[in-house]
C-alpha positions, -999 to 999 in steps of 0.1 A, spaced: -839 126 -304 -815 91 -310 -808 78 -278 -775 79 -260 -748 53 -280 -731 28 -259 -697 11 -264 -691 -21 -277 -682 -49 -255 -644 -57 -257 -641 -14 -260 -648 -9 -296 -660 28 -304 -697 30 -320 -693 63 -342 -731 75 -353 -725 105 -370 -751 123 -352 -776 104 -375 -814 115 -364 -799 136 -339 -814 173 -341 -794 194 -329 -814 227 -338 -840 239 -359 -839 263 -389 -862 279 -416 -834 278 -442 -838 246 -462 -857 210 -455 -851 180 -473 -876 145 -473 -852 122 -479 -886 94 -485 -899 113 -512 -866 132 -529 -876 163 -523 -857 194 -512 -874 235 -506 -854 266 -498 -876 285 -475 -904 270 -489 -902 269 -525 -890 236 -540 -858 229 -563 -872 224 -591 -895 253 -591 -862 279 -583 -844 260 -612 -869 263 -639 -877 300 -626 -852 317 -605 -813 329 -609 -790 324 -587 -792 362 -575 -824 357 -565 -821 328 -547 -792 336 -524 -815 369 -515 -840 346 -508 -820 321 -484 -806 353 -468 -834 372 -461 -860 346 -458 -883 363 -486 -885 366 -522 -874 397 -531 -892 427 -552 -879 437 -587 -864 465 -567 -845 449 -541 -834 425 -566 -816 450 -586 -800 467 -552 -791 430 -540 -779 424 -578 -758 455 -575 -742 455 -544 -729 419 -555 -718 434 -588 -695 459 -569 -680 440 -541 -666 414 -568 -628 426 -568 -608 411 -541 -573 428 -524 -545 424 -549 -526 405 -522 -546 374 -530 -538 380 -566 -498 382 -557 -510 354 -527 -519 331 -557 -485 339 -580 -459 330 -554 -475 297 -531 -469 260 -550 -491 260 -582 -497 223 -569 -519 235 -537 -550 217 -534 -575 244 -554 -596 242 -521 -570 249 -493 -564 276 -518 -599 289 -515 -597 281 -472 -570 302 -471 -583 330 -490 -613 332 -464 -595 352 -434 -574 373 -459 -607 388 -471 -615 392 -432 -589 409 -427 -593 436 -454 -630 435 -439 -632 466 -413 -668 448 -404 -652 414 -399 -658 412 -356 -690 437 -359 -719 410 -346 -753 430 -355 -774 408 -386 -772 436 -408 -732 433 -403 -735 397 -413 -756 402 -439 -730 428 -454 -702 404 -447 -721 373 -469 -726 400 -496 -690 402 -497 -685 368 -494 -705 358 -521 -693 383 -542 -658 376 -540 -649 337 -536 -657 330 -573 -632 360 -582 -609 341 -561 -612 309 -571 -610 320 -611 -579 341 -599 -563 309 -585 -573 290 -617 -556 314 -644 -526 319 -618 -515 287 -613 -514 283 -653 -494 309 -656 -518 336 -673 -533 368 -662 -559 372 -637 -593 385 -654 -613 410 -636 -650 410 -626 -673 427 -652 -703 445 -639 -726 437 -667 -727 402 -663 -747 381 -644 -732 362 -610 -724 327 -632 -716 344 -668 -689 367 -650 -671 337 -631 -669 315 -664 -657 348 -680 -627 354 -655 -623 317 -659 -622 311 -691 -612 349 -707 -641 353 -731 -680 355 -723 -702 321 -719 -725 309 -741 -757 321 -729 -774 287 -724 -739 275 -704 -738 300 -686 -777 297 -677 -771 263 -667 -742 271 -647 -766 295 -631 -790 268 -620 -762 240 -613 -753 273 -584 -791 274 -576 -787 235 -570 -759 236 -545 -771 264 -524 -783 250 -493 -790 213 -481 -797 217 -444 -774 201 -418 -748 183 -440 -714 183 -425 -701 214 -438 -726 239 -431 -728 221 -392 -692 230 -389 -702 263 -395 -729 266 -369 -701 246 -348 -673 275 -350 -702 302 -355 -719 292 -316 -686 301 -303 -690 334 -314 -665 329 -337 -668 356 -363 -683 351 -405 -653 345 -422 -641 321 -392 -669 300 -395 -668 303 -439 -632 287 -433 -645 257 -416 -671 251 -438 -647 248 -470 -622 225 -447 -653 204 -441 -661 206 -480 -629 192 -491 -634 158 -481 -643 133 -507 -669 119 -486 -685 156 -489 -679 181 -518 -649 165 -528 -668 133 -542 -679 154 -574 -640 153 -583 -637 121 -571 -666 108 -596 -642 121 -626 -617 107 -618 -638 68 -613 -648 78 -653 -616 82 -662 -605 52 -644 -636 34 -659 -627 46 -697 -653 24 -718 -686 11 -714 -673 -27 -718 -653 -18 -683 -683 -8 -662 -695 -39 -649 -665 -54 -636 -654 -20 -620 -683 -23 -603 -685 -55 -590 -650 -57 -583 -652 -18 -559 -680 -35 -542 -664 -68 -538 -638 -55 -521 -653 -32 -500 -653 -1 -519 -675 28 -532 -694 39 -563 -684 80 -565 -720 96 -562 -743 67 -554 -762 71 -525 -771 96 -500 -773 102 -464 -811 113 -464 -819 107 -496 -837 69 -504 -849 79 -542 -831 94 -568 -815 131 -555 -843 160 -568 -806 181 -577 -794 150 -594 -824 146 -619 -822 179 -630 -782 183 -637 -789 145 -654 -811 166 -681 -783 195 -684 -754 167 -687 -773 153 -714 -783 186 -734 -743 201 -728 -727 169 -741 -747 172 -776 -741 212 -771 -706 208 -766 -696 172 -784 -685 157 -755 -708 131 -748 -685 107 -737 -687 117 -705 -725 119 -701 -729 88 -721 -706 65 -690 -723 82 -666 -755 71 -678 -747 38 -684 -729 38 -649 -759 52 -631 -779 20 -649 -754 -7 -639 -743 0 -604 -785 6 -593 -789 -32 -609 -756 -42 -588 -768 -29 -556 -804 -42 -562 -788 -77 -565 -771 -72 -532 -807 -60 -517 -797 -26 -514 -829 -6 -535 -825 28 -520 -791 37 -539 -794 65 -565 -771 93 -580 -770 124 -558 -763 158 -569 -722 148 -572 -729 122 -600 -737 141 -628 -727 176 -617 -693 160 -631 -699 154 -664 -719 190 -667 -687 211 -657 -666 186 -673 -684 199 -702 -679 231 -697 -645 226 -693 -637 235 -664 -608 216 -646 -617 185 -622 -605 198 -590 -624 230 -594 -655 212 -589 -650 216 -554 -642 249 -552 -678 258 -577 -696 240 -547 -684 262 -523 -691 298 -540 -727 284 -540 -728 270 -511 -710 301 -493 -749 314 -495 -764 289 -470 -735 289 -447 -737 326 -441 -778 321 -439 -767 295 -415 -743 312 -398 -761 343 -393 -793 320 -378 -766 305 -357 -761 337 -341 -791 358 -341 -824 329 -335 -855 338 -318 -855 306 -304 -860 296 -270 -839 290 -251 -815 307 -271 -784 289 -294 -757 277 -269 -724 265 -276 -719 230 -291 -713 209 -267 -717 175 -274 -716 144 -256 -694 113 -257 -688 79 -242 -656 71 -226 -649 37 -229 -608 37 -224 -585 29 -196 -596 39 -159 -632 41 -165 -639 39 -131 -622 72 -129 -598 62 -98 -570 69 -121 -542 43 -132 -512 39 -112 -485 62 -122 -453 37 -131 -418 59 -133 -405 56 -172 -372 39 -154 -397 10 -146 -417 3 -174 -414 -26 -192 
């Protein structure tokens, strides 16, 4: 447990971020930031990417177990039917600004689908469980809904007979994936599952130890999302390619960003000090898609960024700066065309899995003593510190 921060002298404020602060324990997901590696209940990335689907692995955060053939295909199923969402969102998406921010679309979609959810304020775990099925289920509906809308053309319904990542590249684009996209779209879902306590999913044990209900505590996860510093860096790493343009650009840009002060878009990691395990693996799929699709444009300054900006920041003594799972998860949906500031939104109907898991841990532990509110603490270090209070002056006599 870090110890207690104090203030500056002169009364600066010394913000930590809660760095090596636990503030609770979980079986979900652990990372080792040393060694790059990253387990879902136990199993590692790389062995769910190479083996799993995306179905499986968001029974597996939920429950806490792998499932059997059997429960997959029930778990399978009940996702399959509770894709549609209320046609209000559909007309909801028609009539706001087609200029909205894709993910304060997708925020404000949250309590609409709690409030056509009879179960929304029913607290039990198999409630909650019921109510991330939905969730699950439904945000990529809504988010390819939003996409066609705003574009002017038709909203695409859910198929049944297509897999959790083929059917939302089929309402998104109108015709059915290529089966090897859509299998790495599958995984690049796998990869964004869970990653313990990053900011969003802690705002969502935040709002859930309030007793907040699901879709409460879903809607301040995606707020927490947006940022670029979060989920919103994968659109923000586009748009430094675009910026970038040609190889012969790269190392001034990045010389000049850290000159003055600036970042690189998806270098470096909170916990991570080696290359990101999810970033390695979407490397090999940018690569494979940009020859699969002819777009290796993007893959190839990517590459070649990744190579120059780890020599830059080894020159300024900083080794333990790699791509994280932002970097090249860029150039994959880039070429699967798919817009940049959906990238965001993707992250969230994957990551909707770990913040219900979360959510629903949140609420129901066995630990001891049991989840309390969060509550934490902070140093004052402003006016009348003493606490006697400043002396009231009338507004007539101020100067």
């Amino acid at each position: 447990m870090a110890e207690k921060t104090k203030g500056h002298p002169g009364g600066a404020t010394k913000n930590t971020g809660l760095r090596d602060v636990v503030a609770a324990s979980t079986r979900i997901s652990q990372v080792d930031g040393k060694r790059g590696i990253l387990v879902y209940r136990g199993y590692t990335i790389e062995t769910l990417a190479e083996n799993s689907s995306y179905e499986e692995v968001a029974y597996l955060i939920l429950y806490g177990k792998m499932p059997t053939q059997i429960e997959l295909d029930q778990f399978t199923e009940q996702l399959k039917r509770e894709r549609w969402i209320p046609r209000v969102l559909v007309e909801f998406g028609q009539r706001i600004p087609h200029t909205t921010a894709p993910m304060d679309v997708l925020q404000g979609t949250v309590p609409i689908l709690g409030g056509y959810d009879n179960e929304a304020s029913v607290e039990t775990r198999e409630a909650n469980i019921r109510k991330a099925i939905r969730l699950i289920a439904k945000l990529p509906t809504a988010v390819a809904c939003w996409a066609r809308s705003r574009e002017g053309r038709d909203f695409i319904a859910p198929r049944e007979d297509l897999s959790h990542a083929a059917n939302f590249l089929y309402m998104l684009h109108g015709k059915e994936p290529d089966p090897e996209v859509a299998r790495i779209f599958d995984i690049c879902l796998i990869l964004h599952a869970d990653h313990q306590f990053n900011a969003s999913t802690f705002a969502c044990r935040v709002v859930a130890s309030t007793r907040a209900h699901m879709y409460s505590a879903v809607g301040a996860g995606i707020g927490a999302l947006a940022g670029v510093l979060h989920g919103g860096a994968n659109e923000e790493v586009m748009k430094q390619l675009k910026e970038i343009g040609a190889p012969e650009y790269l190392e001034s840009f990045v010389r000049e960003k850290l000159d003055g002060g600036g970042r690189i878009m998806g270098m470096g990691h909170a916990l991570y000090k080696t290359m990101d395990p999810r970033a390695s693996i979407l490397k090999s799929f940018a690569s494979s898609l940009a020859e699969r699709t002819n777009s290796r444009q993007w893959f190839e300054l990517s590459s070649k960024l990744d190579e120059v900006a780890r020599k830059e920041f080894k020159a300024r003594g900083k080794e333990n700066i790699h791509p994280n799972v932002d970097f090249y998860s860029a150039s994959v949906y880039t070429a699967m065309g798919i817009p940049t500031d959906l990238f965001t939104p993707i992250f969230a109907i994957s990551r909707v899995t770990g913040w219900a898991a979360h959510i629903i841990e949140e609420k129901f532990a066995d630990a001891q003593p049991k989840p309390v509110i969060y509550r934490p603490e902070a140093e004052y270090i402003g006016p009348g510190k003493d606490l006697k209070g400043l002396k009231y002056i009338p507004i007539k006599l101020r100067e």
